[in-house]
PyMOL Python script that loads the backbone (N, CA, C, O; Angstrom):
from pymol import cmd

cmd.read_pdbstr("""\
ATOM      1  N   UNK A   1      30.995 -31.493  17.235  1.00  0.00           N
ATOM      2  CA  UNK A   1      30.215 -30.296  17.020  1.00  0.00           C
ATOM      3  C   UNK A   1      29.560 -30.365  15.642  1.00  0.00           C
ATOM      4  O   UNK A   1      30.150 -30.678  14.608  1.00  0.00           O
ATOM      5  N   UNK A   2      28.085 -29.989  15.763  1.00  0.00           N
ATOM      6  CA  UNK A   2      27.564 -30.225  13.961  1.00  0.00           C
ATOM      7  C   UNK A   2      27.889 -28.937  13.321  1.00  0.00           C
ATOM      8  O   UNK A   2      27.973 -27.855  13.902  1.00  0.00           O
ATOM      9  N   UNK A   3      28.045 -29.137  12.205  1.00  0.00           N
ATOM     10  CA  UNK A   3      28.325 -28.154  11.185  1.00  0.00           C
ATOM     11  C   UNK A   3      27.449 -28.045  10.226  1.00  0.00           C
ATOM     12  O   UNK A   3      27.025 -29.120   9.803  1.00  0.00           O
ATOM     13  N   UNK A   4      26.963 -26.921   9.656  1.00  0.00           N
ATOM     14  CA  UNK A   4      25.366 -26.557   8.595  1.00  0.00           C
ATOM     15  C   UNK A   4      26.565 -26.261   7.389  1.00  0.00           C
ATOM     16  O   UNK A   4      27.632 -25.647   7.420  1.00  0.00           O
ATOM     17  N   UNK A   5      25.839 -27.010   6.323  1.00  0.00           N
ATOM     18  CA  UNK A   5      25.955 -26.546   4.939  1.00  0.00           C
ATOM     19  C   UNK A   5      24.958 -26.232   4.312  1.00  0.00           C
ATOM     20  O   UNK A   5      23.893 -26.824   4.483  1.00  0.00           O
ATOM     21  N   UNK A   6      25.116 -25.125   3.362  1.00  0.00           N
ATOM     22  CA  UNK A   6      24.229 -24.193   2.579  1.00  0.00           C
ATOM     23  C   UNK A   6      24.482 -25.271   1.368  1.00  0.00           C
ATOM     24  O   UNK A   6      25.527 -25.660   0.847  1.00  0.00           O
ATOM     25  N   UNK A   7      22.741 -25.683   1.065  1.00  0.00           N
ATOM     26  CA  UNK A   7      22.866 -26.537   0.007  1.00  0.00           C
ATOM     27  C   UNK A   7      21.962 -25.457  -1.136  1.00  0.00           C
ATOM     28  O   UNK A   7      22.783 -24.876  -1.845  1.00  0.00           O
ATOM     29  N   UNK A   8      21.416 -25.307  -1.265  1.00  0.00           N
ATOM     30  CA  UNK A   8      20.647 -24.266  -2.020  1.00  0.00           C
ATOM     31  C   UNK A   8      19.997 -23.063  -1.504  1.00  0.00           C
ATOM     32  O   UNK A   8      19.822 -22.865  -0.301  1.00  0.00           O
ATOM     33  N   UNK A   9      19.643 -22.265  -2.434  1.00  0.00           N
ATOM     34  CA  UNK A   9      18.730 -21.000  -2.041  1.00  0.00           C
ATOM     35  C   UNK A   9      17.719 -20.802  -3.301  1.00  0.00           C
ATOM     36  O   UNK A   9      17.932 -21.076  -4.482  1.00  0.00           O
ATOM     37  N   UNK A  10      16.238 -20.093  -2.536  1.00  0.00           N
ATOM     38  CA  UNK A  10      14.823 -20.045  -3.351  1.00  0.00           C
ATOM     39  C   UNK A  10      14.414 -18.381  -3.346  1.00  0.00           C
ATOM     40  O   UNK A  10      14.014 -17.817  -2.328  1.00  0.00           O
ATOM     41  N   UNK A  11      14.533 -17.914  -4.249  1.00  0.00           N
ATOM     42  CA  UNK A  11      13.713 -16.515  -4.045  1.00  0.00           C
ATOM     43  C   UNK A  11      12.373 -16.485  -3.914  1.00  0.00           C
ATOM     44  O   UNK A  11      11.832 -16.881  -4.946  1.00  0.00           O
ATOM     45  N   UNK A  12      11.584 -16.163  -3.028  1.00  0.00           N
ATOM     46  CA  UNK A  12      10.073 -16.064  -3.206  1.00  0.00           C
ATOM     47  C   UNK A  12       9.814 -14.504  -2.975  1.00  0.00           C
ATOM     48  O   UNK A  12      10.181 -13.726  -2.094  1.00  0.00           O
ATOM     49  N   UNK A  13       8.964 -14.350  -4.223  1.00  0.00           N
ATOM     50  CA  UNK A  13       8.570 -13.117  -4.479  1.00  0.00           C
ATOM     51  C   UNK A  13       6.969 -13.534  -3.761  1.00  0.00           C
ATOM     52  O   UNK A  13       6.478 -14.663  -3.727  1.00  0.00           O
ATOM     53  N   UNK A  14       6.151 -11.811  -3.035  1.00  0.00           N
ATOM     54  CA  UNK A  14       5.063 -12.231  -2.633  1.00  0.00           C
ATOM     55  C   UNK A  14       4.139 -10.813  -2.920  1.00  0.00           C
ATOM     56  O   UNK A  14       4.279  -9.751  -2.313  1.00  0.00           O
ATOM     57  N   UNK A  15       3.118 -11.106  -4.061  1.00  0.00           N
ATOM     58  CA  UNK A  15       2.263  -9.984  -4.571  1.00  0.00           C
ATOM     59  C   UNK A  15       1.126  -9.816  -3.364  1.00  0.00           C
ATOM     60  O   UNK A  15       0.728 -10.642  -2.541  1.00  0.00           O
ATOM     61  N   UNK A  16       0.849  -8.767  -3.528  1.00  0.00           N
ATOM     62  CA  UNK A  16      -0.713  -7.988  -2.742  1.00  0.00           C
ATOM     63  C   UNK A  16      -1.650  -8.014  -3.547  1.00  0.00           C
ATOM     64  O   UNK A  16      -1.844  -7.083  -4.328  1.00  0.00           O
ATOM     65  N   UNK A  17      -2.348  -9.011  -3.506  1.00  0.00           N
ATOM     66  CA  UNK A  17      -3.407  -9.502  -4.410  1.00  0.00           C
ATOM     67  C   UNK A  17      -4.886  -8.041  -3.940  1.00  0.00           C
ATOM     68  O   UNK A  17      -5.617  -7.407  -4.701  1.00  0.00           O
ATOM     69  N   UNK A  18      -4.809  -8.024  -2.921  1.00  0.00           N
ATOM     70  CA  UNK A  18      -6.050  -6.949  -2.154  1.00  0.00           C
ATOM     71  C   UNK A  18      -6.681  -7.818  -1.434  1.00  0.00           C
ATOM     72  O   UNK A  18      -6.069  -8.731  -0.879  1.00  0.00           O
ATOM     73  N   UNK A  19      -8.273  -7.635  -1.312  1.00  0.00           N
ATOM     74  CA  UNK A  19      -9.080  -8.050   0.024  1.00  0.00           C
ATOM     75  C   UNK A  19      -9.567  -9.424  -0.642  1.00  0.00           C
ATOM     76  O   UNK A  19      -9.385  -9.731  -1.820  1.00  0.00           O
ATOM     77  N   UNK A  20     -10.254 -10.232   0.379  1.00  0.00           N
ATOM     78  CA  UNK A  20     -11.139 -10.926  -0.114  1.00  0.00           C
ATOM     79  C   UNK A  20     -12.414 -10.285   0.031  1.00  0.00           C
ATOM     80  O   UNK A  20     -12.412  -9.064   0.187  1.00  0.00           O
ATOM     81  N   UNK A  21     -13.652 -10.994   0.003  1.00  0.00           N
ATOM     82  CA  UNK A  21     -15.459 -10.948   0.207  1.00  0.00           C
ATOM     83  C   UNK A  21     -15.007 -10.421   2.115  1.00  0.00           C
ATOM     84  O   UNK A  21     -15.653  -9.429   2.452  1.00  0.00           O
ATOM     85  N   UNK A  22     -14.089 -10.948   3.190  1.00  0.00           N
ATOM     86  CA  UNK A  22     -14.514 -10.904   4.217  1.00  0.00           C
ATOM     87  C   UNK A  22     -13.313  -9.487   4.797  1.00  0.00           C
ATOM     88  O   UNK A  22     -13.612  -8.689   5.686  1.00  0.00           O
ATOM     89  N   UNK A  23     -12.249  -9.485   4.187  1.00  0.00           N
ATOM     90  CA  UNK A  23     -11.536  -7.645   3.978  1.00  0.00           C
ATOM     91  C   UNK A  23     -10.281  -8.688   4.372  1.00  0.00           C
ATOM     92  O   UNK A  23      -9.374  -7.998   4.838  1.00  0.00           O
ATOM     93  N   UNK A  24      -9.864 -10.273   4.346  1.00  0.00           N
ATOM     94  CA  UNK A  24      -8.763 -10.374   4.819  1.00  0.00           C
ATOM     95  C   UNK A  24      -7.818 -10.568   3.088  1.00  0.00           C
ATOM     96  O   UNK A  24      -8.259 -10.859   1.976  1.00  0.00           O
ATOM     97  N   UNK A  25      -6.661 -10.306   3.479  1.00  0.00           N
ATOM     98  CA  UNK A  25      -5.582  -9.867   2.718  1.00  0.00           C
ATOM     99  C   UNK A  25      -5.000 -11.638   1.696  1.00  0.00           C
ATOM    100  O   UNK A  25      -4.930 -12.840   1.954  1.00  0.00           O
ATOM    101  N   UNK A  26      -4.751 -10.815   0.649  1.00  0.00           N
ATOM    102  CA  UNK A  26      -5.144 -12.215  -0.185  1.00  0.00           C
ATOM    103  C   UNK A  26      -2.974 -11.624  -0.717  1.00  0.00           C
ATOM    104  O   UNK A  26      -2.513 -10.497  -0.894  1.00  0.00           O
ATOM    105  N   UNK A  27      -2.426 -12.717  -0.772  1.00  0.00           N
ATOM    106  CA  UNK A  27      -0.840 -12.871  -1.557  1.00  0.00           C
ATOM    107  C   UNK A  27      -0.887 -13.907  -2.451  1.00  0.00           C
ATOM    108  O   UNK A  27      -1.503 -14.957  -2.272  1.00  0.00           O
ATOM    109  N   UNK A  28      -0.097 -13.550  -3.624  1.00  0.00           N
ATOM    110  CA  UNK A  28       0.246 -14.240  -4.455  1.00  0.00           C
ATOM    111  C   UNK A  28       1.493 -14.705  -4.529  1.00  0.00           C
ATOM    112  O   UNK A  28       2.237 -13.754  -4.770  1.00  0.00           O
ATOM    113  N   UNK A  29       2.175 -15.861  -4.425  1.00  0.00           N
ATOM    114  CA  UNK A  29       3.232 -16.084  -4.324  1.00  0.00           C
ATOM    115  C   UNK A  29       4.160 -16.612  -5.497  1.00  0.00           C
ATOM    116  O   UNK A  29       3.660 -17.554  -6.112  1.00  0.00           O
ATOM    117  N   UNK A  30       5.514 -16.163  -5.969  1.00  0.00           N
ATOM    118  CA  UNK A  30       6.134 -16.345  -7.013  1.00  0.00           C
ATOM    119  C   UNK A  30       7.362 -16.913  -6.428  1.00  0.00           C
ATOM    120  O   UNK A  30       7.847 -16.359  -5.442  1.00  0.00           O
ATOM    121  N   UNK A  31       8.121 -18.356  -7.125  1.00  0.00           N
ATOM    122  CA  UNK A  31       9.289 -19.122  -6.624  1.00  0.00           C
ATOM    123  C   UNK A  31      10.393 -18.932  -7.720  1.00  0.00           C
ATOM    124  O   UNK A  31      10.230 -19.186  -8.913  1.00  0.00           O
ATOM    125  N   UNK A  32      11.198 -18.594  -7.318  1.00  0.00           N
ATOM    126  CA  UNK A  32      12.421 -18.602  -8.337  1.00  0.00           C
ATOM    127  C   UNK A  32      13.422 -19.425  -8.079  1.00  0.00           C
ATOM    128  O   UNK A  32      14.275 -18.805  -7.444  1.00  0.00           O
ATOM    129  N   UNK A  33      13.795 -20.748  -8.303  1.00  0.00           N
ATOM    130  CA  UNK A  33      14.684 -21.902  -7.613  1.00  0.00           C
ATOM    131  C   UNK A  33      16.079 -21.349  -8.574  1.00  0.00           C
ATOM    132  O   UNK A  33      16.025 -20.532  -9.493  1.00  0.00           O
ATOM    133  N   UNK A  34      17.035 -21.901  -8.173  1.00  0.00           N
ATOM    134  CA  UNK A  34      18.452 -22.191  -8.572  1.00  0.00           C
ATOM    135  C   UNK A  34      19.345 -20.756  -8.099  1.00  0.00           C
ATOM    136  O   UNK A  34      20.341 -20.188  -8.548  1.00  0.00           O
ATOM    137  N   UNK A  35      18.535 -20.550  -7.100  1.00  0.00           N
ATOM    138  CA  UNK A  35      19.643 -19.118  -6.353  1.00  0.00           C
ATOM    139  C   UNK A  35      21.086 -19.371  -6.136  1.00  0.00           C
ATOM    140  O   UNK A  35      21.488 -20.361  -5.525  1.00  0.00           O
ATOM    141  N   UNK A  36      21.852 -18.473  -6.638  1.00  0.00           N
ATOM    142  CA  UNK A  36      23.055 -18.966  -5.877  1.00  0.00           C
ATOM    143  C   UNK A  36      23.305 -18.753  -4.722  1.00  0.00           C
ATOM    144  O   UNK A  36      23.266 -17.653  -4.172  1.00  0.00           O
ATOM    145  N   UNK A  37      23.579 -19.755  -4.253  1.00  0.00           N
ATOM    146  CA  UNK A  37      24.103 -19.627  -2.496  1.00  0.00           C
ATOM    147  C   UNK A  37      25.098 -18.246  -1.999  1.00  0.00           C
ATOM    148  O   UNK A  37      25.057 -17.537  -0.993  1.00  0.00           O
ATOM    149  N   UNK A  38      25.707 -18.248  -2.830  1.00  0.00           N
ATOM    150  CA  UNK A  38      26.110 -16.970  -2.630  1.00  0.00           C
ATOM    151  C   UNK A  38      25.907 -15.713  -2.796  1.00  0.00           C
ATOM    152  O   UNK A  38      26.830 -14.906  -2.691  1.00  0.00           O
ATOM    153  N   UNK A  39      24.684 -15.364  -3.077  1.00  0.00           N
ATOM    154  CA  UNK A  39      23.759 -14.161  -3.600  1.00  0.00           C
ATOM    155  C   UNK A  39      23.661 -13.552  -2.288  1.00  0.00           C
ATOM    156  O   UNK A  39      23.350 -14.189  -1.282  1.00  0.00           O
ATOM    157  N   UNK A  40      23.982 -12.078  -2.311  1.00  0.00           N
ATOM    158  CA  UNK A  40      23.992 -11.549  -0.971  1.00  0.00           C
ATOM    159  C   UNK A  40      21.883 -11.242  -0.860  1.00  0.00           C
ATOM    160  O   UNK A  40      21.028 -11.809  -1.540  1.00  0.00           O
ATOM    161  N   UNK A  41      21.692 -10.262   0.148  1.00  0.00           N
ATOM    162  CA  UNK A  41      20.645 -10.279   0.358  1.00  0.00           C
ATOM    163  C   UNK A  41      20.006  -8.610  -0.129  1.00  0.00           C
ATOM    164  O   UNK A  41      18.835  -8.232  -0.175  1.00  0.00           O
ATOM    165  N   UNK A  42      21.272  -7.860  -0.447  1.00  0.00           N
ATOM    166  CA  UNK A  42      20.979  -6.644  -1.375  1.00  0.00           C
ATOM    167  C   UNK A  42      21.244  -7.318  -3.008  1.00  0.00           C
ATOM    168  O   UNK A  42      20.630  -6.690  -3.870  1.00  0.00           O
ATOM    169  N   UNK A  43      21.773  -8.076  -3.339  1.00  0.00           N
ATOM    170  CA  UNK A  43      21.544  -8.545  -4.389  1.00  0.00           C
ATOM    171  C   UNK A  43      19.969  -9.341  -5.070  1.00  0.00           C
ATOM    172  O   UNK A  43      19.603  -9.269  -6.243  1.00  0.00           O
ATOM    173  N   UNK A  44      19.348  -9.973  -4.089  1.00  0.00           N
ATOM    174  CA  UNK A  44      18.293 -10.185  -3.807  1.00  0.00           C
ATOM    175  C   UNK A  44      16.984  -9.579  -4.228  1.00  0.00           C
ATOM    176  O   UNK A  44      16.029  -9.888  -4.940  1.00  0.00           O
ATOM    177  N   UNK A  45      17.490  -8.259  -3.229  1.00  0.00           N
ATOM    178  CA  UNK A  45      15.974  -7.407  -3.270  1.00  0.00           C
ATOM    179  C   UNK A  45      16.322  -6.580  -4.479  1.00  0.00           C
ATOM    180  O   UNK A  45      15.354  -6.059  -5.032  1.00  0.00           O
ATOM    181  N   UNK A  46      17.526  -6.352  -5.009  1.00  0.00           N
ATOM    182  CA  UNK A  46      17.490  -5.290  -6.158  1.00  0.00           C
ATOM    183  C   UNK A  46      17.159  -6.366  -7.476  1.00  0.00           C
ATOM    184  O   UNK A  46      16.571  -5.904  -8.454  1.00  0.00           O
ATOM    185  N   UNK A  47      17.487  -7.531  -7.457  1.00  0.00           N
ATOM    186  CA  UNK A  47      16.832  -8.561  -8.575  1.00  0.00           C
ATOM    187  C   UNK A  47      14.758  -8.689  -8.700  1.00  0.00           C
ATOM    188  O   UNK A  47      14.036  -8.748  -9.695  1.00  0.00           O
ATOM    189  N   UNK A  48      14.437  -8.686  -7.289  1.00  0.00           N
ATOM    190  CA  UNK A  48      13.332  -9.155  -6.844  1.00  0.00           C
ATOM    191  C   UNK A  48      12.276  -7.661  -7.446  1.00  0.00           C
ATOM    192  O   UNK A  48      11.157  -7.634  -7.959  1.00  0.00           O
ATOM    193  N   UNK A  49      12.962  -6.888  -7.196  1.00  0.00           N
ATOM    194  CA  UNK A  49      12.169  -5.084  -7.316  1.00  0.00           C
ATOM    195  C   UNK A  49      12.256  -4.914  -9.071  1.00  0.00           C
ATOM    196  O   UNK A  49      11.497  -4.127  -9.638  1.00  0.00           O
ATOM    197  N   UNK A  50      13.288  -5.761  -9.858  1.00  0.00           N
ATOM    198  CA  UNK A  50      13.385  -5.370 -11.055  1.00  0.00           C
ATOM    199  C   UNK A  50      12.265  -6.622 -11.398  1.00  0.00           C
ATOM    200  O   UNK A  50      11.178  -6.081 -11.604  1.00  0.00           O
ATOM    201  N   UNK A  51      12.191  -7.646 -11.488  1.00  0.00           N
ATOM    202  CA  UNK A  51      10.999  -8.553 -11.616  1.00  0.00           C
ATOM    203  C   UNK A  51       9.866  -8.064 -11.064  1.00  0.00           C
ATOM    204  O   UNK A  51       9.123  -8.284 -12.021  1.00  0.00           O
ATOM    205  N   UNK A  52       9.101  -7.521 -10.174  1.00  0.00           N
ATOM    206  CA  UNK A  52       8.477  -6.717  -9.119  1.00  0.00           C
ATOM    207  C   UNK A  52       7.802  -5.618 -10.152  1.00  0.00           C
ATOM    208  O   UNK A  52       6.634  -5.364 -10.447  1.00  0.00           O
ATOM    209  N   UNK A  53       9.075  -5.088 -10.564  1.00  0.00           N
ATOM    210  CA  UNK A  53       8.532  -3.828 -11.692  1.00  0.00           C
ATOM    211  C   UNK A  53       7.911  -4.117 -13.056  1.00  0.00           C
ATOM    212  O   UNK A  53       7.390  -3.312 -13.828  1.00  0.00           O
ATOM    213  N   UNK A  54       8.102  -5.644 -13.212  1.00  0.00           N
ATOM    214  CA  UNK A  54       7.766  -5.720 -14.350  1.00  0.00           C
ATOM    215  C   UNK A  54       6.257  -6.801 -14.481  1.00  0.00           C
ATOM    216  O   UNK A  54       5.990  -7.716 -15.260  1.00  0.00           O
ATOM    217  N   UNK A  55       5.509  -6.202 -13.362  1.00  0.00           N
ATOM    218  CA  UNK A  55       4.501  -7.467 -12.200  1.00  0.00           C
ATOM    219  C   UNK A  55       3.351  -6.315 -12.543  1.00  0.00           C
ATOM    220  O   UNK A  55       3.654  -5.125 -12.616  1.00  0.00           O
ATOM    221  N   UNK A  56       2.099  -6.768 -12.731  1.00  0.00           N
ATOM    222  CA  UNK A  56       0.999  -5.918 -13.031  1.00  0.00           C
ATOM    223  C   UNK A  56       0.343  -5.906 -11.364  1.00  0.00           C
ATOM    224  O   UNK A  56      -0.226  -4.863 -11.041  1.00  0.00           O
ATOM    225  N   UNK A  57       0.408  -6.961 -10.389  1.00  0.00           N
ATOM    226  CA  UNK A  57      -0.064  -6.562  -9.073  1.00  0.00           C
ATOM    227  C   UNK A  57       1.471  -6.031  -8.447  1.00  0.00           C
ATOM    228  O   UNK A  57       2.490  -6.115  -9.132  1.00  0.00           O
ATOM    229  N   UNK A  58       1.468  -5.477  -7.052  1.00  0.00           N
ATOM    230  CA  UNK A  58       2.065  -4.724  -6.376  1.00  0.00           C
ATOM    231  C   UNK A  58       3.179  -5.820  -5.406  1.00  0.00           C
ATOM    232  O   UNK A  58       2.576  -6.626  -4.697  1.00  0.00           O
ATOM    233  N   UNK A  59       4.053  -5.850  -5.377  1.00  0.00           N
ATOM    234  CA  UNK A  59       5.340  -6.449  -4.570  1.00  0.00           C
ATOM    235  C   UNK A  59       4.999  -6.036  -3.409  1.00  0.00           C
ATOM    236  O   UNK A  59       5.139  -4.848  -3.120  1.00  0.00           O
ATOM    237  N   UNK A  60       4.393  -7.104  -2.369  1.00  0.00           N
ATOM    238  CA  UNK A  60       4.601  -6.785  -0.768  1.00  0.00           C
ATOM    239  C   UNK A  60       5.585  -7.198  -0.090  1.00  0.00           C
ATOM    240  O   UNK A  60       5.803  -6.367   0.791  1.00  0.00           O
ATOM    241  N   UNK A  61       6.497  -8.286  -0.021  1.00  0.00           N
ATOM    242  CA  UNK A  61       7.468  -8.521   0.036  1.00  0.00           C
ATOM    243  C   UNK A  61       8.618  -9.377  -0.086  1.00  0.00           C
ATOM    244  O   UNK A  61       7.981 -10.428  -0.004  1.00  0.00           O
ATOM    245  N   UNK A  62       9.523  -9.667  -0.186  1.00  0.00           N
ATOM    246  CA  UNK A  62      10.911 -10.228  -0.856  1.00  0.00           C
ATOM    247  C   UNK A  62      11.236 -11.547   0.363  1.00  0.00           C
ATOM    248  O   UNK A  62      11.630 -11.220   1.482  1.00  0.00           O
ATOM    249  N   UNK A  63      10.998 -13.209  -0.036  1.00  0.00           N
ATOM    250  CA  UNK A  63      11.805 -14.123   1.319  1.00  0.00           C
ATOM    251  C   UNK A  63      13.003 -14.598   0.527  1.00  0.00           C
ATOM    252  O   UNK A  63      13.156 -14.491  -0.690  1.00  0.00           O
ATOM    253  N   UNK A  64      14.083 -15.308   1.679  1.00  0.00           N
ATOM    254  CA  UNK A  64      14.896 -15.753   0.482  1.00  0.00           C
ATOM    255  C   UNK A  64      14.853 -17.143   1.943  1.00  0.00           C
ATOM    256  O   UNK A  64      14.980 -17.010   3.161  1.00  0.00           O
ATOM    257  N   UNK A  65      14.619 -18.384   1.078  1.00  0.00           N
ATOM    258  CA  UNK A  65      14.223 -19.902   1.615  1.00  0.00           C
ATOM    259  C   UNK A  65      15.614 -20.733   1.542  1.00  0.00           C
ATOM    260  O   UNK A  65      15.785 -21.405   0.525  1.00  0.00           O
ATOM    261  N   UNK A  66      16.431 -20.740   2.350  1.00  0.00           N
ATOM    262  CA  UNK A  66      17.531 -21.726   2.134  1.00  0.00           C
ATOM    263  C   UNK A  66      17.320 -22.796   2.653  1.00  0.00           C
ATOM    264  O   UNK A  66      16.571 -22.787   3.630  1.00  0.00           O
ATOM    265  N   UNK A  67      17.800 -23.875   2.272  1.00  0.00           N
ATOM    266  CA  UNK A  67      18.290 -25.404   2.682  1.00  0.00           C
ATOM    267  C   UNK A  67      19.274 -25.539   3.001  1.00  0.00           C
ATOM    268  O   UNK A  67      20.219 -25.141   2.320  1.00  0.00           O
ATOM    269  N   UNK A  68      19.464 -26.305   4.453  1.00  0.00           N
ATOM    270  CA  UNK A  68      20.656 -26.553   4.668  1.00  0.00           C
ATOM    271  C   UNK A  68      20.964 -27.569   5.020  1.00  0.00           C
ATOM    272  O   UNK A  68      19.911 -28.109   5.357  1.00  0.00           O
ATOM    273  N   UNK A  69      21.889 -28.342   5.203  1.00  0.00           N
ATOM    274  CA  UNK A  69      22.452 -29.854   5.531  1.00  0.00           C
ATOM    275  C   UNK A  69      22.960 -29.909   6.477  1.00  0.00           C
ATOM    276  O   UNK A  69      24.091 -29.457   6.303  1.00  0.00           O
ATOM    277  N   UNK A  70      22.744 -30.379   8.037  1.00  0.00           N
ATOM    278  CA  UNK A  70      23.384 -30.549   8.794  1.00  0.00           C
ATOM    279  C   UNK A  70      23.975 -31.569   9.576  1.00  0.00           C
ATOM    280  O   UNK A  70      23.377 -32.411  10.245  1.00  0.00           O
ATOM    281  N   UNK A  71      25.505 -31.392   9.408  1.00  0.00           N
ATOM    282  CA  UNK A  71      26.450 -32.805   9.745  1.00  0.00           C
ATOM    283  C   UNK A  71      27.004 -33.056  11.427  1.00  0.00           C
ATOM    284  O   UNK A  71      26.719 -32.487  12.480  1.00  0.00           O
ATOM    285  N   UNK A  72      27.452 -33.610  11.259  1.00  0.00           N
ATOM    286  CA  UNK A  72      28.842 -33.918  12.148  1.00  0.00           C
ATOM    287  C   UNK A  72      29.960 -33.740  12.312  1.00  0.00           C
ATOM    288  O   UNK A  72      30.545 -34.298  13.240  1.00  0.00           O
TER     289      UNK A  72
END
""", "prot")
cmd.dss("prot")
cmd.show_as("cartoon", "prot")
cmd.util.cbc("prot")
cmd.orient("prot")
């Protein structure tokens, strides 16, 4: 039976940049590497909203990107 290991985790923060010239929706994307794997996912968004707050465009929304390793 394979078994998944949690090798890392990535916060990506994602701004609302506004429209383009044609009205489609433009994001800005922000990476925060060295998550701990064990960071719950309310730990997350209350880290992400305090960085967020301190962001001159607007926080649309919070991913969290894991890697995982899967064995045997």
């Amino acid at each position: 039976m394979a078994a998944e290991v949690l090798l890392e985790s990535q916060l990506r923060l994602v701004f609302d940049m506004g429209l383009d010239e044609k009205g489609k929706q433009i994001f800005k994307r922000k990476n925060y590497n060295n998550i701990k794997t064990s960071t719950t996912a309310d730990q997350l968004l209350q880290a992400a909203q305090a960085i967020g707050s301190l962001q001159t465009e607007t926080l649309a929304f919070v991913e969290r990107n894991d890697t995982n390793q899967i064995t045997e």
